[in-house]
N, C-alpha and C positions, 0 to 999 in steps of 0.2 A: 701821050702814052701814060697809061694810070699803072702807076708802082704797086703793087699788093705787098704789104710787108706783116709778115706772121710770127706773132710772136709766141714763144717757145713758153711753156710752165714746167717749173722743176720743182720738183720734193726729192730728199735725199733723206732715208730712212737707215738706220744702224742698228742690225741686229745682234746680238754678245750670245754665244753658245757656251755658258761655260762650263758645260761634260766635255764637248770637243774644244773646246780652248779656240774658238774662231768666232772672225767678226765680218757680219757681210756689211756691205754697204751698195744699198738698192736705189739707183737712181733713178725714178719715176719723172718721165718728159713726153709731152706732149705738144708733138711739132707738127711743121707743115708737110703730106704726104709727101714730098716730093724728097723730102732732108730726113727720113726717117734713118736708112742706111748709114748717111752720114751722122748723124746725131750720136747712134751706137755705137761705130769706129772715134770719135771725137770725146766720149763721154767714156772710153775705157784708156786712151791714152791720159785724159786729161787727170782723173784719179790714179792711175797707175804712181805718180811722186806718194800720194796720200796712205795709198795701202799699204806701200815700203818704208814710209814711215812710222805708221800703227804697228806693222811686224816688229819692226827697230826697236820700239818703243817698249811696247809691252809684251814682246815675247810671242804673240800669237802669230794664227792663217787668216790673212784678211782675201776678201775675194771679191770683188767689185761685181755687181748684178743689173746692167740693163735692161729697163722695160721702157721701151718704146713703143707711144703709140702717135700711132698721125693723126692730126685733126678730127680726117673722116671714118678714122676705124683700123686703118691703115695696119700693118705688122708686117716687120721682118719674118724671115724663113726661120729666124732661129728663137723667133721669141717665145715657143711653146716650150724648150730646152731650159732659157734664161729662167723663167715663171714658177717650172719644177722645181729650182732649186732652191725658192721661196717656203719655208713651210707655212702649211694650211694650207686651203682649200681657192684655188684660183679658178673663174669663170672667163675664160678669155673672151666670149659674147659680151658680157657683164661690166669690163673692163673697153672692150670697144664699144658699145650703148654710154659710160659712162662720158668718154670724150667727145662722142657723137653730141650730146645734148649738151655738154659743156660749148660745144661751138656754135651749136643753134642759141644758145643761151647767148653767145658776144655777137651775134650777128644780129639777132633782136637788139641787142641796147647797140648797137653800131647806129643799124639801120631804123628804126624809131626815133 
């Protein structure tokens, strides 16, 4: 029985609003289609200690932002919700093509 095992790519990007006095923190992961839901539930508990922290700390609203996308393109129900809250201009096609080719890109140097 052959194991497939898929690994996850995170960027964690921190934005400072300081007219609103808040700080997002956008965790960009790109998992296997099948762990997207989980990835999302796992990635707002797991910052959740972080954000309570930063409030503590320096006084602001901190808000944790997940984008998750699957391997193949993949997106949760709420990920057009998450994305808005992003400022600037998001293509959620743009953003699924990007992981798309990211994975054809490891499968090439896998499989060659």
């Amino acid at each position: 029985m052959m194991m497939m095992m898929m690994m996850i790519i995170i960027i964690i990007i921190i934005i400072r609003d300081n007219e609103k006095g808040t700080y997002m923190l956008i965790k960009v992961a790109i998992s296997g289609d099948r762990n997207v839901i989980k990835t999302k539930a796992e990635n707002i508990l797991k910052y959740k200690e972080l954000t309570i922290e930063i409030q503590r700390m320096w006084n602001v609203k901190t808000k944790v932002i997940p984008v998750i996308i699957g391997a193949t393109g993949t997106i949760s129900k709420s990920f057009r919700k998450h994305t808005s809250n992003i400022p600037g201009n998001h293509e959620i096609k743009e953003l699924q093509k990007t992981a798309i080719l990211g994975t054809a890109h490891t499968l090439r140097k896998v499989l060659m």
